[in-house]
C-alpha positions as CSV (number, residue, x, y, z in Angstrom):
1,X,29.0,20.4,84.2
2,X,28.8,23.2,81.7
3,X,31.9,23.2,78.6
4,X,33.2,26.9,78.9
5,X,34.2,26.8,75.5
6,X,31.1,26.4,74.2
7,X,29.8,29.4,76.6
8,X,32.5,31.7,76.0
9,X,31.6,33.1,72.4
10,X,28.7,33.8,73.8
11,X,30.5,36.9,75.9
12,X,30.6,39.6,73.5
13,X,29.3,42.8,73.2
14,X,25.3,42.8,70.9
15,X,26.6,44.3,67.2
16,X,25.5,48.4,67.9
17,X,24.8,48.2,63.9
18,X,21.7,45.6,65.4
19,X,20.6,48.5,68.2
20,X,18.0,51.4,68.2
21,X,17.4,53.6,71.0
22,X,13.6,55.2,71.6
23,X,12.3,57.1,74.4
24,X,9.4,55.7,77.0
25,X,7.5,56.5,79.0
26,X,8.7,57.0,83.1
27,X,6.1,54.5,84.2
28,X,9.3,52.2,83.4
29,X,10.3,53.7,87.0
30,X,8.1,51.8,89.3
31,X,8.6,48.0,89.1
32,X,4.5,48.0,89.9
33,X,4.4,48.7,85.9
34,X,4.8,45.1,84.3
35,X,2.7,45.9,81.3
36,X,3.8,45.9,77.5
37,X,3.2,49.7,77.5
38,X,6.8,50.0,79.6
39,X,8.7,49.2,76.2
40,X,6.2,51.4,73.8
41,X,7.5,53.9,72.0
42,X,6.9,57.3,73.1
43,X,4.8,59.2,70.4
């Protein structure tokens, strides 16, 4: 059995100071795409 106490601080939102944002590419919209080039950057 699994402590909740020790899993709750783990429910919080990711710090946004941590997060960046970059466009890609729509081949992201077909789950036949499972390649690294889903997550590259768009240039």
């Amino acid at each position: 059995m699994l402590d909740s106490a020790k899993l709750l601080p783990l429910l919080k939102p990711y710090p946004p100071e941590q997060m960046e944002f970059y466009l890609v590419s729509q081949i992201v919209n077909s789950p036949a795409n499972n390649t690294p080039d889903c997550a590259a950057p768009l240039t």
